[in-house]
Structures are given as C-alpha cells and as structure tokens.
N, C-alpha and C positions, 0 to 999 in steps of 0.2 A: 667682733660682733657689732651689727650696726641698729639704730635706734626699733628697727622693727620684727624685731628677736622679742620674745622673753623667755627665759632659758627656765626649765623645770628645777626649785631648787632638791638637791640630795635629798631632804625630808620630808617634801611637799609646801603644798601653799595649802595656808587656810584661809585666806581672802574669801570673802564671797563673789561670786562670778556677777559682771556688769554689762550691759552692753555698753561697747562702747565701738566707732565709727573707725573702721579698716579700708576702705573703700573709695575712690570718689565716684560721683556719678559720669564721668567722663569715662572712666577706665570698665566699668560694669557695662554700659552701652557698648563702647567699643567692641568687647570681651563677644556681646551676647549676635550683634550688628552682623562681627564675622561669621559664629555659627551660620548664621541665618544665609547669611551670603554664599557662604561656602555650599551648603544645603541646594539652592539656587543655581550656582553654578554647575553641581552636579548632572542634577535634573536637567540643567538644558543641555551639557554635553552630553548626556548618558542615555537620558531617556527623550529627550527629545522635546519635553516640555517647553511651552512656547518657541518663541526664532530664538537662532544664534544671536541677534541684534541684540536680546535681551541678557546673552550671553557675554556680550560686551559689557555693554550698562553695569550689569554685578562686577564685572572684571576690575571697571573703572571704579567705581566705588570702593571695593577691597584694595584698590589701591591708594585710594585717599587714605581710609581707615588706619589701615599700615602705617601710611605716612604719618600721619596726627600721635599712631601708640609709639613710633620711635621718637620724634620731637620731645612727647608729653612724657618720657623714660627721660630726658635732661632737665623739663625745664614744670613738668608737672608736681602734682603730691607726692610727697613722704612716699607713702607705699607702693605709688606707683615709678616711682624713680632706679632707676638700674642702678643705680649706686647705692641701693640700699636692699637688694637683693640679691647679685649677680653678685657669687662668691669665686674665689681664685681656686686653685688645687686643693690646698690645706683644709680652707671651712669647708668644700666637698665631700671631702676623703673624713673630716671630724663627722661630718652630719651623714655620712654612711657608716663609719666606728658607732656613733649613739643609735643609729636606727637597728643595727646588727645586735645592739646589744642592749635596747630597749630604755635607752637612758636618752633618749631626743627632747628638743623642746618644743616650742608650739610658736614657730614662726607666725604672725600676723598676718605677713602674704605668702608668694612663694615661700617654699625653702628651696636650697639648695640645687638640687634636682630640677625640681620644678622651674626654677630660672634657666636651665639651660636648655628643657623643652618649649618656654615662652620664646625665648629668644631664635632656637631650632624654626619653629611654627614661621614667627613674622620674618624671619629669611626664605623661607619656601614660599611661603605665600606673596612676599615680595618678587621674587625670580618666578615663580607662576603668574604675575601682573604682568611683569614686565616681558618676560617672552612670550606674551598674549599680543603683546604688542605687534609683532614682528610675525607671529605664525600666520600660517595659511595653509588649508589642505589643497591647492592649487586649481580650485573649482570655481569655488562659491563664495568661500569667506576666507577674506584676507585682514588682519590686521591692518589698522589706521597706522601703522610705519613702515608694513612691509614693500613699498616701494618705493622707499628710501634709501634701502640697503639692497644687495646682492641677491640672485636666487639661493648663491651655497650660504649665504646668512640668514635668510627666509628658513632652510632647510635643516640648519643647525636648532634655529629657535625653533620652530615645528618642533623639533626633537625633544629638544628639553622639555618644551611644555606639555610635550607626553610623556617624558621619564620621571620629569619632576610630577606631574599629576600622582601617580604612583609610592612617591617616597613622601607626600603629603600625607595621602591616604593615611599611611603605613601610622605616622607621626601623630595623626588625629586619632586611632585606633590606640598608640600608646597611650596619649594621653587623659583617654577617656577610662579606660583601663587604670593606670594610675590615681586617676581621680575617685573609681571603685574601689582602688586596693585603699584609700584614705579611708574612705568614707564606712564597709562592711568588714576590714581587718582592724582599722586604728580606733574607728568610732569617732573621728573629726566629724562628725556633721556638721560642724560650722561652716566647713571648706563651700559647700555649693550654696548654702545659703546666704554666706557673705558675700559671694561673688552676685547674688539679685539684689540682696538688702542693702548692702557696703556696712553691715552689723555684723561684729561678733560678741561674743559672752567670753569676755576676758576678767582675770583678778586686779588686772591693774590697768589705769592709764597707759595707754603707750604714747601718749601725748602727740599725736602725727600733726602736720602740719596742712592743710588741703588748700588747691588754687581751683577758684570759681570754675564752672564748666563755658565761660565767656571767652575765657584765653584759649581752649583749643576749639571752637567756633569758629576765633581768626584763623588758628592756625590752618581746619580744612576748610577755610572758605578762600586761603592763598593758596592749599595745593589742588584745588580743584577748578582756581583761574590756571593753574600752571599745565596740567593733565588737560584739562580744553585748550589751550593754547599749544600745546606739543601734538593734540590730536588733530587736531584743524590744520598744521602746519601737514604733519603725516598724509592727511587726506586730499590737499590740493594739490599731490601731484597727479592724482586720479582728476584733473578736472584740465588736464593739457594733452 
C-alpha cells in the first residue's frame, strides 16, 4: 500500500469528513487540456471543422501535454507520481478480490484499474502524436517528417494513425464509462469533482507532498523548443 491509499477500516471510520487537497493544479489542467484537445482533433479530422493545419497545432500540443504528464509521473506530486499509483499483479488482482466483494478502499487518486487505463490513454495518445508526424494521405497533408523517411514508412504510420485513432476511441469510451460506473453504482462523487477542484472530503490527512505548477512550465516549455526544432528540421526538406 503506498501513501495515497486509505484503506476502509473492518468497522468503519467515524472521523468526520475534511476536505483536504488530492490534486495539483498541473495534473487537473493537463487532465482537462487533453479532453479538450482531443475533442479538437476529432472535429477537424471528422468533421472537417477548420483546416487540417489546425489539426496539426492540436496534434503538437497533445504532444507536449503527454510529454509534461509522463516527466511530472517521476518527478511531480504525491498523487500524481506513478510510483504511487501503478500497482503490480497482486494490489490489481487484491483491489478486484475487494471490489467483487465490496470490501474496497477509497484510493485518493487512481486505484488500481484506473492506473492502467491512465497509462493505456497517454501511450495511445503518445503513438497517435507521433504517427501524426509521419502520416500523409498522399494529397494534401503530409506530416512535418513525412519526408524524412520512406513512402512504405509514410504508409505504415498513415496506418497506425488510423487503427490507432480507433483503439483511442474505444479507450476514451471506456473510461468515461468507468468513470459513470464510479460515480451512479459507487456514489464516489468525489472522483470528478477532485479532478476540477484537486479537493476531496476525506477522514484523514493523507499528508501529500505538492511541486509548484513552475516546474512543469519548464518542463513544456523544453519540450515545446524540442517538437519545434524536430518539426522545422522535418519541414526543410520541403524547401530543396
């Protein structure tokens, strides 16, 4: 069990319920940033909603974002660090025995589950950036790397970025889903509400640790000199 657990005791708790701060404000932006992006991206692949151009721009941006929540999973807050939610076999297989059998606790952030659809997401969403990079429907719009690499590597990432768009979908739908089953079977309502406020009404201190929203500012304000400087390199060879 790691610090951002508190497990339901056998008898109950008579504490009275406190709010107290689950959240940082780095990891709720992030959280909400992508919605929105994602949302974005839809619309302009789908429906056509402004240019493609703007269909980059989102693209690049969800790739920063990514970037910042995997860094800020090592080197951010308590609750938002993978090492305090990302359980192995056993606390998986424990925290579906309590769910099965109604003896669960009240994780602070993820549980269980929910860590392996966070992490599920910003891998999709990661390989969705990055074979954005690379696609082309052989027209119009080409990816700032596509002519860096091969046609059959153009044609490979094309692919993904349409198979993978698909198993996004799918994962976004879970989780939204799972987020209902929390919130109208369990009665968590804290769960969406912490995720705007970074407040829950908890019995105890969980005593979390929080890093300024200063530090991951640096961090996407280097991966966003790094993504400009990878896409300026992609783009000049369009200029020979």
């Amino acid at each position: 069990m790691n610090e951002c657990d508190q497990p339901e005791p056998p008898g109950g708790d008579t504490a009275p319920l406190k709010r107290y701060r689950v959240w940082d404000l780095t990891t709720r932006m992030i959280h909400w940033a992508l919605v929105l992006l994602v949302l974005l991206q839809y619309a302009t692949a789908e429906w056509g909603w402004l240019s493609m151009q703007w269909h980059f721009y989102f693209g690049y941006a969800i790739l920063v974002l990514v970037g910042v929540r995997v860094l800020w999973g090592f080197v951010g807050s308590d609750s938002s660090r993978f090492s305090q939610f990302v359980h192995g076999p056993r606390g998986i297989a424990a925290y579906m025995r309590g769910t099965l059998w109604r003896k669960f606790g009240h994780p602070l952030g993820h549980n269980p589950l929910g860590a392996l659809s966070v992490l599920a997401l910003l891998a999709l969403l990661l390989i969705q950036g990055v074979s954005g990079l690379f696609a082309s429907d052989a027209i119009t719009e080409f990816g700032p790397l596509s002519g860096r690499v091969s046609d059959a590597t153009v044609r490979l990432m094309t692919r993904i970025h349409e198979i993978n768009q698909n198993i996004l979908l799918a994962f976004i739908g879970l989780h939204i889903a799972a987020v209902l089953l929390h919130v109208l079977v369990r009665r968590e309502n804290n769960l969406v509400v912490a995720m705007i406020t970074g407040w829950k009404r908890l019995r105890h201190d969980p005593g979390l640790r929080f890093v300024s929203i200063g530090g991951a500012l640096l961090l996407a304000a280097a991966l966003v000199f790094l993504l400009w400087a990878i896409v300026r390199w992609g783009q000049a060879v369009a200029a020979y």
